[in-house]
N, C-alpha and C positions, 0 to 999 in steps of 0.2 A: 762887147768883146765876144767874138766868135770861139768856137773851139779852134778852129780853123788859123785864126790869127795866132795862138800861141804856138802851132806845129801844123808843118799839111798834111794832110790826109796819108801821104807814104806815111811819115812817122807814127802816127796814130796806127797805123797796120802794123807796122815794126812793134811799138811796144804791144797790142795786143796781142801776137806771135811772142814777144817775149816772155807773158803772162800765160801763156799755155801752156808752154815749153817748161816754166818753171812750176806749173801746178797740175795742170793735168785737165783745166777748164776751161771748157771756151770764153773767151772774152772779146767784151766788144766793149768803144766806146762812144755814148749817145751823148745828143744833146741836151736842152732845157721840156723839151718837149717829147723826150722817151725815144726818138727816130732813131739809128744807127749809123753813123757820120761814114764807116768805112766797108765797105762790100765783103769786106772777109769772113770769112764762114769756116769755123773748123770744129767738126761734129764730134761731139767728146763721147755720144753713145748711139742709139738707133729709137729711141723713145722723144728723144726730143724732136727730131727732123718730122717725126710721123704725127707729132702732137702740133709743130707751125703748119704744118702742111696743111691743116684744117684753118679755117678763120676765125671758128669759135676755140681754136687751142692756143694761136696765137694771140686774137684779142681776149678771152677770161682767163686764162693759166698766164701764158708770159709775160703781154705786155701789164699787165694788173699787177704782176708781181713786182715787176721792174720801177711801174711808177709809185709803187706805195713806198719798195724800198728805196728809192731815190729820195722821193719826199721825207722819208725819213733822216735820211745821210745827211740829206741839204739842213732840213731843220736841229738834227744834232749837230753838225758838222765832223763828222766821225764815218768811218766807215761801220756799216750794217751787215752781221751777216744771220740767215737766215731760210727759209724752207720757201720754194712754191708753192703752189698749191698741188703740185703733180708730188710732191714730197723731197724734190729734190735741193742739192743746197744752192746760195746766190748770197754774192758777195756782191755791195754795191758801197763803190768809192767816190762820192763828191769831188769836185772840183771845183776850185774859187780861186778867181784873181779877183785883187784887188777889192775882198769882202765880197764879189759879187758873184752868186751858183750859177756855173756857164757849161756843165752837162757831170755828168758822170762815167764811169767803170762799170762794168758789170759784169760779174764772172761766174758760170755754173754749167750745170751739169752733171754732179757727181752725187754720187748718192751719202747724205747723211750717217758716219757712223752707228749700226741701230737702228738705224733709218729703214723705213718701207715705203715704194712709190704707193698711192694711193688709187688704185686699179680702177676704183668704184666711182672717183672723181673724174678721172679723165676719161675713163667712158660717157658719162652724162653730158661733159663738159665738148667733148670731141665725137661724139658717137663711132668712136674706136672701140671693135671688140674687145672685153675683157680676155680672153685668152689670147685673143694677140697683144694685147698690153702687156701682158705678164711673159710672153717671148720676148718683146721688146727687152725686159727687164732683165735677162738673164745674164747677163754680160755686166752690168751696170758699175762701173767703178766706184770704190769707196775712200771720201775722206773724212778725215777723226776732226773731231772741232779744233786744235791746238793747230793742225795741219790749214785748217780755213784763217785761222786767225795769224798763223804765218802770212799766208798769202795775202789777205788786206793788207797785213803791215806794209808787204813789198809791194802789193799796187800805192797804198798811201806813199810810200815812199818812190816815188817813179812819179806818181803827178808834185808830190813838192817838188823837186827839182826840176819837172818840167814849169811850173810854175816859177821858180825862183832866176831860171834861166830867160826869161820873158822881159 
């Protein structure tokens, strides 16, 4: 079972638009193998575009982030939420038909309550200037952990029914 086979690709764009709309995060949703099933892109600050744009920000910061939390989601069965490593937060919602994990949710970009992006890292990790880092950051929108665990709830609740509808 593909993701694909439960809804095409528009609808998969559709609800990750709807997940942004209602949190304020980009979201995407991947496969079993971390890929990104739908081409939408909607940039929730100006630190993350500048951190894929590298290929060591995208393979050690996001996709690392994505698959550990994925792996986690799958093996709790529960949505994960949680920090990057750039310190930003990430929301990751499993999906399963029929008992079997056939990709995930993932939704971030916002900065942690409290939270500090970690300057020192994505420099290393990106060889992005520290003081461009931290202009990058300035703008950064904030959400409260109650506020993250809203929004799991209603991504969880969007793949049940997507699910249940199948």
């Amino acid at each position: 079972m593909e993701l694909t086979d439960l809804l095409p690709l528009e609808k998969w764009t559709q609800i990750e638009n709807e997940i942004h709309k209602q949190s304020g995060l980009e979201s995407n949703v991947f496969n079993t193998d971390g890929i990104r099933i739908t081409d939408n892109k909607v940039w929730v600050n100006r630190l993350c575009p500048a951190i894929k744009a590298t290929d060591k920000g995208q393979s050690f910061i996001c996709a690392v982030a994505h698959m550990n939390l994925a792996n986690q989601a799958k093996d709790e069965k529960r949505p994960v939420i949680e920090e990057c490593d750039a310190g930003l937060m990430k929301i990751v919602v499993p999906i399963f038909f029929d008992g079997n994990y056939i990709g995930a949710v993932g939704a971030c970009g916002l900065l942690p309550a409290g939270g500090e992006v970690d300057s020192f890292l994505v420099n290393k990790m990106t060889d992005l200037d520290e003081a461009n880092i931290e202009a990058l950051c300035e703008d950064l929108a904030v959400i409260e952990k109650n506020s993250a665990e809203e929004v799991a709830q209603f991504i969880w609740e969007k793949i049940e029914a997507v699910v249940s509808e199948a």
